[in-house]
C-alpha positions in Angstrom: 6.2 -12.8 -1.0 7.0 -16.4 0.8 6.7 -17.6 4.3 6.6 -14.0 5.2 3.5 -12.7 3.6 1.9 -16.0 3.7 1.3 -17.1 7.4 -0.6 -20.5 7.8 -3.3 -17.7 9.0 -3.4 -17.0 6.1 -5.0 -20.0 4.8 -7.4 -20.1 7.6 -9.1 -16.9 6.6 -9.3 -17.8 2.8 -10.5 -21.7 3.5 -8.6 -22.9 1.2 -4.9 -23.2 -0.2 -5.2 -22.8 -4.0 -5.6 -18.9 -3.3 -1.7 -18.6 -1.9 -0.6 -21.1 -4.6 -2.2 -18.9 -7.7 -0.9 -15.9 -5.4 2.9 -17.1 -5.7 2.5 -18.2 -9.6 1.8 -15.1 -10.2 -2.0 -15.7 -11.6 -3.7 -12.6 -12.6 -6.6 -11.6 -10.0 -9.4 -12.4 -12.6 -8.3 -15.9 -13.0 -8.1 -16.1 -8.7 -11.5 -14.6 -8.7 -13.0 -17.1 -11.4 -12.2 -20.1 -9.4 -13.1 -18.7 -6.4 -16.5 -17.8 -7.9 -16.9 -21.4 -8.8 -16.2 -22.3 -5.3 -18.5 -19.9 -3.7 -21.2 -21.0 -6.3 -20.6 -24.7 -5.3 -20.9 -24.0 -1.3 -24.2 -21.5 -1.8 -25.9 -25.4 -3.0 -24.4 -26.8 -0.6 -25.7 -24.8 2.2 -29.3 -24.8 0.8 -30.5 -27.2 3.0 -29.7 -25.5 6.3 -30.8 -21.7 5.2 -33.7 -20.8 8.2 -34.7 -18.4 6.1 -35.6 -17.7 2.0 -32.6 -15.8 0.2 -33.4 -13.0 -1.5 
């Protein structure tokens, strides 16, 4: 894929560079999604404080 496919925009709209790196070892999507779950997970705590309103 290289430089091509993989614009430093590219990084920008994911947040984060491991994404691009798994992308071009050719990790399988589940694995991508699994860590990406984790970080999701990680940043819904995070945010807790600052919600104006309940999650449902």
């Amino acid at each position: 894929m290289g430089d091509t496919f993989f614009s430093p925009f590219f990084e920008l709209l994911v947040g984060v560079d491991y994404i691009r790196k798994m992308i071009e070892e050719g990790k399988e999507a589940n694995e991508i999604k699994r860590m990406w779950k984790t970080d999701v997970e990680r940043f819904k705590v995070q945010r807790t404080p600052y919600l104006l309103y309940e999650e449902y």
